[in-house]
N, CA and C of each residue as an Amber inpcrd file, in Angstrom:
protein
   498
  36.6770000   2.1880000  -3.8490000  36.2120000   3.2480000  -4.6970000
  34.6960000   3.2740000  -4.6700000  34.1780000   4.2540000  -4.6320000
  32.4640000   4.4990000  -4.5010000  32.0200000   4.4460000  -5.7890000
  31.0600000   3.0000000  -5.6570000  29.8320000   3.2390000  -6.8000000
  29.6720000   4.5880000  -7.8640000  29.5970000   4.5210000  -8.7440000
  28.7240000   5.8030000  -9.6490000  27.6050000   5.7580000  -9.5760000
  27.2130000   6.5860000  -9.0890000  25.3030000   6.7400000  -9.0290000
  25.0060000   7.8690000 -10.3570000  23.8040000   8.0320000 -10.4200000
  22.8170000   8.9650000 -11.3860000  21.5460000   9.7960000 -10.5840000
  22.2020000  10.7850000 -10.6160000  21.0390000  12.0220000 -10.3940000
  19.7060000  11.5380000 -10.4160000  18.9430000  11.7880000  -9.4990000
  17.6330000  11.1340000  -9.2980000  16.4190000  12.5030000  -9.8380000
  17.5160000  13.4360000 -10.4930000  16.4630000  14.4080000 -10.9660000
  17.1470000  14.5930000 -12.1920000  18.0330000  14.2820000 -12.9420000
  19.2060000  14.0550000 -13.9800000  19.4190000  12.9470000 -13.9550000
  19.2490000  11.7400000 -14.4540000  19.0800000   9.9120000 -14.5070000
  20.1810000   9.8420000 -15.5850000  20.7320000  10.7970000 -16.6210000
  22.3460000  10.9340000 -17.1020000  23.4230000  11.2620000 -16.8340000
  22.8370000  12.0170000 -15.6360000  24.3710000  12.3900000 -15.0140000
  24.6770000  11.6960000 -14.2130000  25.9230000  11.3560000 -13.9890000
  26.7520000  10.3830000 -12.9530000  27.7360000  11.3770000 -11.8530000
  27.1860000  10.7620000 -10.7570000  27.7840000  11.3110000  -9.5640000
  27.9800000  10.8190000  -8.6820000  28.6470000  11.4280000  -7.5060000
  29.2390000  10.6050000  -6.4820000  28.6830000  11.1090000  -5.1650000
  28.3510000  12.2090000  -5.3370000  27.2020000  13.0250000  -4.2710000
  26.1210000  12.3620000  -3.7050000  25.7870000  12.6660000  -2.5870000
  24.3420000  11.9590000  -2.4740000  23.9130000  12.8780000  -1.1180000
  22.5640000  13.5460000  -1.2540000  21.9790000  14.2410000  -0.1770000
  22.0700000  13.8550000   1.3460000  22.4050000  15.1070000   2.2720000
  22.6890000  14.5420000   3.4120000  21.4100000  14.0430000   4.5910000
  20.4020000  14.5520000   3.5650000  18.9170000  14.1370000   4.4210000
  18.2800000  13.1130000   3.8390000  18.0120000  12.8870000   2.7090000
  17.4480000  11.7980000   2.3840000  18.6770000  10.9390000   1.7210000
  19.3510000  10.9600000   1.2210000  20.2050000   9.8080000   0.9690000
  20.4940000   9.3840000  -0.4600000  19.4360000  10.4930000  -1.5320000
  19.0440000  10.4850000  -3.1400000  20.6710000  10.7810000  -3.5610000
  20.5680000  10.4230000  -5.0860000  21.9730000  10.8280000  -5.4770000
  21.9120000  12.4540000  -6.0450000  22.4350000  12.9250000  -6.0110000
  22.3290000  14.7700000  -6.6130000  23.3500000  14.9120000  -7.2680000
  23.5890000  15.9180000  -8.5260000  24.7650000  16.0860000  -9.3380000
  24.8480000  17.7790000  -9.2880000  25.7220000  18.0960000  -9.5500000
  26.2160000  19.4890000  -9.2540000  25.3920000  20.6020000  -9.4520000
  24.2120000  20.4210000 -10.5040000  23.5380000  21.7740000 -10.5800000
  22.4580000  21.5440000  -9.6820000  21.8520000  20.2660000  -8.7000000
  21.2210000  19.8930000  -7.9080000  21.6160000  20.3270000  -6.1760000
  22.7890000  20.0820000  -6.3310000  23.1620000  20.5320000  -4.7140000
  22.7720000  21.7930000  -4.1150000  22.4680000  21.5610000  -3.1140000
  22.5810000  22.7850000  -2.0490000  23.6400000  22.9690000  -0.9370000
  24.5650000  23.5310000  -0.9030000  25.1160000  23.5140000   0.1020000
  24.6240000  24.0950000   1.3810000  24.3880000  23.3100000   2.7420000
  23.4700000  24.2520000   3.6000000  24.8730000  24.0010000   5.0200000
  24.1430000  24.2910000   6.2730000  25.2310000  24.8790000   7.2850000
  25.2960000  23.3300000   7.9000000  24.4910000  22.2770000   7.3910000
  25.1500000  20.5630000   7.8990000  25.0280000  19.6590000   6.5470000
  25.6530000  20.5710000   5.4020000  26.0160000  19.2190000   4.3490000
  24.9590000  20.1230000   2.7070000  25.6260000  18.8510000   2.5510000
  25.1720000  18.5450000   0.8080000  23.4770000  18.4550000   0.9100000
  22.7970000  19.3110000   0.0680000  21.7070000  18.5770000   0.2780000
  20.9250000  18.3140000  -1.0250000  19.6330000  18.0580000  -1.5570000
  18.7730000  18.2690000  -2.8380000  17.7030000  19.4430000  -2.4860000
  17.5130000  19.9480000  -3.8100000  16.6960000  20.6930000  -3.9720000
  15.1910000  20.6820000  -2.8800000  14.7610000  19.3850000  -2.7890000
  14.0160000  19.1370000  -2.2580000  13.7540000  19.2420000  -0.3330000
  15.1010000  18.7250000  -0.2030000  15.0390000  18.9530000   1.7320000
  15.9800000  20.1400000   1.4840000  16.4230000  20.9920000   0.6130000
  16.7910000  22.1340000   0.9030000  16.0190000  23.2130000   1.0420000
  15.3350000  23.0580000   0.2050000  14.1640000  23.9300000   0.6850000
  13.3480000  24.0490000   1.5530000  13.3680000  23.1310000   2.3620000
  12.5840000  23.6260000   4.1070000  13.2580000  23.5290000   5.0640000
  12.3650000  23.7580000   5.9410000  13.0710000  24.1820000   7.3270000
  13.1820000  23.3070000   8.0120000  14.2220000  22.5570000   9.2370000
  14.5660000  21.8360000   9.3220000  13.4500000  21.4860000  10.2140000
  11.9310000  22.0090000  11.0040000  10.8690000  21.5530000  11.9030000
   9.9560000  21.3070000  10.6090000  10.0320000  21.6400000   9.6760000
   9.2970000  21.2430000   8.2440000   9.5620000  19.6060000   7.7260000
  10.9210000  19.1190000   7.8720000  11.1630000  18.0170000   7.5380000
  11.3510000  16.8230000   8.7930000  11.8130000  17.2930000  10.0850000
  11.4750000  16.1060000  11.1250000   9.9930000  15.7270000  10.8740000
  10.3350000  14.0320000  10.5920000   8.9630000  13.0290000  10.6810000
   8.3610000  13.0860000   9.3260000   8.9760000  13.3120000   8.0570000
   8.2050000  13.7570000   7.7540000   8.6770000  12.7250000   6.4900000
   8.1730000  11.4330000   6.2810000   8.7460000  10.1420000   5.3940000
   8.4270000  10.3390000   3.8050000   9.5000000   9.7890000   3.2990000
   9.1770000   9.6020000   1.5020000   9.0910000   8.8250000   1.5450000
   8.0800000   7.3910000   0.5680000   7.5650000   6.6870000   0.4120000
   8.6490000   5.6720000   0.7220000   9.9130000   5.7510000  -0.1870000
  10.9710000   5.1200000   0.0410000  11.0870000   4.6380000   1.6090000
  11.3560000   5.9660000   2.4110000  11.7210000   5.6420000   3.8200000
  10.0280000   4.8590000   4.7520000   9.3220000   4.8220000   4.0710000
   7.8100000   4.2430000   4.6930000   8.5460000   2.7420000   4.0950000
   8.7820000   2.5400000   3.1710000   8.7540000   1.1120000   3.0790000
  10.1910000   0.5920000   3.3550000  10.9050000   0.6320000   3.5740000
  12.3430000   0.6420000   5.0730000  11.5290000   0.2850000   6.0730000
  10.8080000   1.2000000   6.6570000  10.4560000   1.3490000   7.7560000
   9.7360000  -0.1310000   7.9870000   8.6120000  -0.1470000   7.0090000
   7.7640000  -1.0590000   7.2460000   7.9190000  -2.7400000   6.9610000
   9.2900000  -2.4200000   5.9830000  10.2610000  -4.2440000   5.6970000
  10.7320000  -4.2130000   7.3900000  11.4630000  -3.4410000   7.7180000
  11.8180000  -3.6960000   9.0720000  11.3320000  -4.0760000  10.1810000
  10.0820000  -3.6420000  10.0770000   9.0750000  -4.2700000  10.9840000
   8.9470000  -4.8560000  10.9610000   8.4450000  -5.7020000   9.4950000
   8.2770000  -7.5660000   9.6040000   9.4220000  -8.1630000  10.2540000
  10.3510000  -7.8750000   9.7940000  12.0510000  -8.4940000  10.4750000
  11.6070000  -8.5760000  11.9760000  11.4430000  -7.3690000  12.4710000
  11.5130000  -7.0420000  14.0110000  10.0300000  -8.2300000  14.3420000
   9.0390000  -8.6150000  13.9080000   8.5330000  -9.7040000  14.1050000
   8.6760000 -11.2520000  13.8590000   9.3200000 -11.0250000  13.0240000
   9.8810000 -12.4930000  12.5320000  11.0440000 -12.7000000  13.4150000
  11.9820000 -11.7830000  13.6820000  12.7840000 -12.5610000  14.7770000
  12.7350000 -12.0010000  15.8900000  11.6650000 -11.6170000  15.8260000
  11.1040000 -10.9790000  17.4230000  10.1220000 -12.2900000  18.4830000
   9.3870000 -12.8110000  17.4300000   8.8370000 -14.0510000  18.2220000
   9.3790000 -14.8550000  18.9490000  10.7990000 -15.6040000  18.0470000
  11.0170000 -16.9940000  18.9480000  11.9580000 -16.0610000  19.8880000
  12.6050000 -14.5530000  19.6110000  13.9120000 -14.3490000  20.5160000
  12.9120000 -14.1780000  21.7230000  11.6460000 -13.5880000  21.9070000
  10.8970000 -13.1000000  22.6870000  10.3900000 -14.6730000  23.8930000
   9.7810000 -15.6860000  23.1980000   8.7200000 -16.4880000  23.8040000
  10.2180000 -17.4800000  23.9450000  11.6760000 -17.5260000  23.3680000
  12.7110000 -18.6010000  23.9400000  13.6280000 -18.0180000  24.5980000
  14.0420000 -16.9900000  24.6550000  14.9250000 -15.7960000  25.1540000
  14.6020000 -15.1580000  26.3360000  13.6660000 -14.4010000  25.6230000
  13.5430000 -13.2980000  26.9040000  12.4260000 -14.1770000  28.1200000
  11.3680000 -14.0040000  27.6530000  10.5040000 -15.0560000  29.0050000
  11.4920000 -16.2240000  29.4910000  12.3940000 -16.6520000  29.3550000
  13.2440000 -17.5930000  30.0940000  14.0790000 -16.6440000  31.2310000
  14.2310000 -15.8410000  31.1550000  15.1210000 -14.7430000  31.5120000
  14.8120000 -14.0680000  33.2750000  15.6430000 -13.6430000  33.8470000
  15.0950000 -12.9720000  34.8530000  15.0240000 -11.7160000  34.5810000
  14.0580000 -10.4300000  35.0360000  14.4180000  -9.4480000  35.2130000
  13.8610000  -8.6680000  33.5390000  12.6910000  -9.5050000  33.4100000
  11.9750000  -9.6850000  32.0410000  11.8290000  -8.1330000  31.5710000
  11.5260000  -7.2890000  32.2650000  10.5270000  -5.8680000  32.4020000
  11.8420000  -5.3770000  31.7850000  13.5460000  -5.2260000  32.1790000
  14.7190000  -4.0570000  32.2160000  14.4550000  -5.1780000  30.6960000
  15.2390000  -6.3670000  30.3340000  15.4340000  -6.6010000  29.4440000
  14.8980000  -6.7320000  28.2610000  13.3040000  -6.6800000  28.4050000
  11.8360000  -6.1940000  27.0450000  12.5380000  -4.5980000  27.0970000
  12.3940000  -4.1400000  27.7130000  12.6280000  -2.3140000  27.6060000
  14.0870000  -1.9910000  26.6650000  15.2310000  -3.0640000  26.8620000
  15.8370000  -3.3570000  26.2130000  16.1240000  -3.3300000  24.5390000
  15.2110000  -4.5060000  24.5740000  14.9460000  -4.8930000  22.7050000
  13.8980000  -4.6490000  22.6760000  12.6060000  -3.7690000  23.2050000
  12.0790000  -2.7190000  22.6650000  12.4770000  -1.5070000  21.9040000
  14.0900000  -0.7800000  22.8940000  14.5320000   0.0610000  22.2190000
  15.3870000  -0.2210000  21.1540000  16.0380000  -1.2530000  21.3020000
  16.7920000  -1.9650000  19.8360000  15.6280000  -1.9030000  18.3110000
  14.7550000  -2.6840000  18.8420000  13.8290000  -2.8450000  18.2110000
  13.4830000  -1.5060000  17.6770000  12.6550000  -0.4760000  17.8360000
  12.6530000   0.7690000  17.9650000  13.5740000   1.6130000  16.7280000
  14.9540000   1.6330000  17.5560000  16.2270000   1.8480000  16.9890000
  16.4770000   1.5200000  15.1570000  16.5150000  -0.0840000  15.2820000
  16.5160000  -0.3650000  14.2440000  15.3700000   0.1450000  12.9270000
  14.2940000   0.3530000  13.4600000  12.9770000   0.9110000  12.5610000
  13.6120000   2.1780000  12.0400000  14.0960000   2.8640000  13.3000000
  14.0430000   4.1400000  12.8440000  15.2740000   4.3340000  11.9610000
  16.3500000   3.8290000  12.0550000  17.4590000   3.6710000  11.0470000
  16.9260000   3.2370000   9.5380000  16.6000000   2.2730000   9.8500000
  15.7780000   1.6600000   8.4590000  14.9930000   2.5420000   7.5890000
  14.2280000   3.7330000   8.1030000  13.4660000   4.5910000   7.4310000
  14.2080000   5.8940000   7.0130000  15.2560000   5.8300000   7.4000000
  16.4420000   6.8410000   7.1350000  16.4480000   7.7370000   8.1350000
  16.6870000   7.5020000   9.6370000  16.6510000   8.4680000  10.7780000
  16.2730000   9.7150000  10.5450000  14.2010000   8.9260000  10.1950000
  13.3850000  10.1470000  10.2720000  12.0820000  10.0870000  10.7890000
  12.5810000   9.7790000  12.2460000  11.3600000   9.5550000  13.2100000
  10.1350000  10.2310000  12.7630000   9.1210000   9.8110000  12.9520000
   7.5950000  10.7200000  13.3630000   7.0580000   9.7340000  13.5450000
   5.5610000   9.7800000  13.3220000   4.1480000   9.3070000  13.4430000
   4.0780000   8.1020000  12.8320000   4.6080000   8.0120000  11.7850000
   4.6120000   6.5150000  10.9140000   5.6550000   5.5490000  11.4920000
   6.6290000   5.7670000  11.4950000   7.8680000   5.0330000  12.6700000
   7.7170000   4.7540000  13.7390000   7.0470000   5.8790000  14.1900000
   6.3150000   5.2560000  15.8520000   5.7840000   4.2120000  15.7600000
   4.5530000   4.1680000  15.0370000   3.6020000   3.3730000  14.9300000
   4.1020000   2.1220000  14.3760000   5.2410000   1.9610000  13.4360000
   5.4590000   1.0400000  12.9180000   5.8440000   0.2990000  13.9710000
   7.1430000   1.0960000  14.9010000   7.9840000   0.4730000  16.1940000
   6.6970000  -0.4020000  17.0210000   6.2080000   0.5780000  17.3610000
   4.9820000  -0.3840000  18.8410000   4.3050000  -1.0380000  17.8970000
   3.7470000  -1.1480000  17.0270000   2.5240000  -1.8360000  16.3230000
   3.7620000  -3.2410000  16.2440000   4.9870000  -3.6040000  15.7540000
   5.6740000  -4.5030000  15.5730000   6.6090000  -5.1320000  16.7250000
   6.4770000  -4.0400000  17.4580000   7.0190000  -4.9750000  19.1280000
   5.5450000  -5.6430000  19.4210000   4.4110000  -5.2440000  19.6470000
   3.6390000  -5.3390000  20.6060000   3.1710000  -6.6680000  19.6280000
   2.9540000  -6.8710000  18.1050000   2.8110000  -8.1450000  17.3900000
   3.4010000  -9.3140000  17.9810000   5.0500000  -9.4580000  18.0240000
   6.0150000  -9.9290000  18.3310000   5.6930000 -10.9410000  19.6510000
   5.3080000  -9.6150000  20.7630000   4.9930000  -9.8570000  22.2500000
   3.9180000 -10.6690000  22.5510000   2.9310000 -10.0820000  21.4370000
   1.4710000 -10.8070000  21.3050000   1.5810000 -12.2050000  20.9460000
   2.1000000 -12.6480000  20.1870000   2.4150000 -13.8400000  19.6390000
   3.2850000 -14.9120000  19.9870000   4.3230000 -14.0800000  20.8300000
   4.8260000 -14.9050000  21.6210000   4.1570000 -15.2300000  22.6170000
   3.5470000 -14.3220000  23.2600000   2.4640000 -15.1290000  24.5610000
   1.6130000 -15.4500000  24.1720000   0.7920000 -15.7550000  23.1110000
  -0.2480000 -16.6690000  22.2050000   0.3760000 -18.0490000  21.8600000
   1.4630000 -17.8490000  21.6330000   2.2400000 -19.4210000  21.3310000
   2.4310000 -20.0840000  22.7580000   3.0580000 -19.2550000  23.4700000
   3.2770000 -19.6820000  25.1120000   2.1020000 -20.4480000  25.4830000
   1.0400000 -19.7700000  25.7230000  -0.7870000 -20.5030000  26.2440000
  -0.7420000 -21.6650000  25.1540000  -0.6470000 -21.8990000  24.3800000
  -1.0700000 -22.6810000  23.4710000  -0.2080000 -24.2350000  23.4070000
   1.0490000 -23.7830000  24.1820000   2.5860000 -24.5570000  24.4260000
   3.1300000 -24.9450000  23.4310000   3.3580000 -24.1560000  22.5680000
   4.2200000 -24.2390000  21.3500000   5.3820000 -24.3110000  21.7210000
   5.8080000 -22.6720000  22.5910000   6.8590000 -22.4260000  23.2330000
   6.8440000 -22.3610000  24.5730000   7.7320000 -22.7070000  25.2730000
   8.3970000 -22.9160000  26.8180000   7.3740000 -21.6780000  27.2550000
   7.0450000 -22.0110000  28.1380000   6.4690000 -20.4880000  29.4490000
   4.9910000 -21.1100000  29.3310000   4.1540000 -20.5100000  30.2020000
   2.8970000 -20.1750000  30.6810000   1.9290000 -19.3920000  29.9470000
   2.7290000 -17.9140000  29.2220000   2.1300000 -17.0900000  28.8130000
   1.3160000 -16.6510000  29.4680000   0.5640000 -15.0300000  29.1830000
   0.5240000 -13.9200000  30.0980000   0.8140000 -13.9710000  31.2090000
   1.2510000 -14.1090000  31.8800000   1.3790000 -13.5970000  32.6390000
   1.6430000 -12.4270000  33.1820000   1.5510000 -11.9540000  34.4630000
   1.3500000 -10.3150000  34.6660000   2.8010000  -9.8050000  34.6290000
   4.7450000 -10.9210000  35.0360000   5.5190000  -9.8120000  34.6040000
   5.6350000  -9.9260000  32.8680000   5.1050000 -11.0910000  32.2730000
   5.3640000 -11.1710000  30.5550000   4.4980000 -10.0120000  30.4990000
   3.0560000  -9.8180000  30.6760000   2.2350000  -8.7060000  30.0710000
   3.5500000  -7.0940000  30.2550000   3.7890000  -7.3190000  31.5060000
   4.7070000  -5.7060000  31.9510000   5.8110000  -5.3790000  31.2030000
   6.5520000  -6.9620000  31.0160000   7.3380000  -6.8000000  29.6160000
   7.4080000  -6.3700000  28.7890000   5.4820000  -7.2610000  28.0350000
   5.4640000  -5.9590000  26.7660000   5.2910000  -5.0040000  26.5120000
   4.3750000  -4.3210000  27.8290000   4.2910000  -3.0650000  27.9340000
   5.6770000  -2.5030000  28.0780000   6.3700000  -2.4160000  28.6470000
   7.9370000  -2.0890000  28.8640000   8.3880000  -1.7900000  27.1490000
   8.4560000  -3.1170000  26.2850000   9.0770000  -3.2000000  25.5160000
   8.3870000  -2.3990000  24.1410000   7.2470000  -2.3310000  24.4800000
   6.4000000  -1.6330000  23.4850000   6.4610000   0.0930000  23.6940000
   6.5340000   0.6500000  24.8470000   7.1650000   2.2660000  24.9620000
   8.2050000   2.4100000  24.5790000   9.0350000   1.7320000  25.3240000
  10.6000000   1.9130000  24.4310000  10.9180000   1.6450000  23.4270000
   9.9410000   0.8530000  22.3640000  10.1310000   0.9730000  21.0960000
   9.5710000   2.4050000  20.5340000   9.0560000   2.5950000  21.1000000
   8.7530000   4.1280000  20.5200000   9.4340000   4.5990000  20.4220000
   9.7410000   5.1990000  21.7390000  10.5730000   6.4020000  22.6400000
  11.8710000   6.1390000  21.6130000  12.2730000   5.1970000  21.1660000
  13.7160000   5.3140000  20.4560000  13.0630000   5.6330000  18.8410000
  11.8130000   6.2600000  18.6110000  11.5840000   6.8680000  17.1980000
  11.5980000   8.1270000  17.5500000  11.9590000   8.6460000  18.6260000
  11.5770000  10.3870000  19.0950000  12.3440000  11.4490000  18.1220000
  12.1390000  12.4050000  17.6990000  12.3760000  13.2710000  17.1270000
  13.5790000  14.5030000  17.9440000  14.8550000  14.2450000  17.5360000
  15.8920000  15.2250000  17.8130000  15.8500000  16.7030000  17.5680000
């Protein structure tokens, strides 16, 4: 049975609704019905090139918890995992786009400018640090090297490219 939620513009009314763009709870005199779902007052009223990319604070800080994640277990999978690995470049491009992926879910699959940035700014941390630990021999490898550097480059576009806007 689904939770009872409360109208996030009505905090007394209890409902079971919840907007199909942002994810808020809405109660019956709140809905919009539009031609893909339930929506709120708020993403009902624009146009759907009005709202791609276009984050509520809420979905900025999703976005941006996720990122730490994507660095915190982006380091050791990166500098014990992947640099052990053959074929470094397909498999960074890989969990770049995972990586990527996951950001953009996290912010409520609403790619733009801030998601981008979050994606590469938190792969390319990840990458950085793992080949900073590598030189230093914390962890197994050499560090930079020119296919680890291509890696992160690899893994740092395709973290983007999986925030792109549908």
């Amino acid at each position: 049975m689904a939770e009872t939620m409360h109208c996030y513009r009505h905090p007394r009314r209890e409902t079971r609704v919840s907007c199909a763009t942002c994810g808020r709870p809405i109660c019956t005199e709140c809905m919009r019905p539009t031609d893909v779902g339930i929506k709120c007052p708020d993403d009902a009223r624009l146009p759907r090139g009005a709202r791609a990319g276009v984050m509520k604070p809420r979905q900025i800080l999703y976005s941006l918890l996720a990122g730490v994640a994507v660095v915190l277990v982006g380091i050791p999978l990166v500098g014990y995992v992947i640099f052990s690995l053959p074929f470094q470049w397909l498999i960074s491009a890989a969990a770049g786009y995972g990586a990527g992926t996951f950001i953009y879910r996290a912010g409520g699959r609403n790619g733009g400018p801030i998601a981008i940035t979050i994606s590469v700014v938190a792969t390319a941390i990840a990458y950085l640090a793992a080949l900073g630990l590598a030189q230093q021999g914390v962890i197994p490898g050499g560090g930079a090297s020119l296919f680890e550097i291509i890696a992160m480059v690899f893994a740092v576009i395709t973290a983007g490219l999986a925030n792109r806007q549908l």
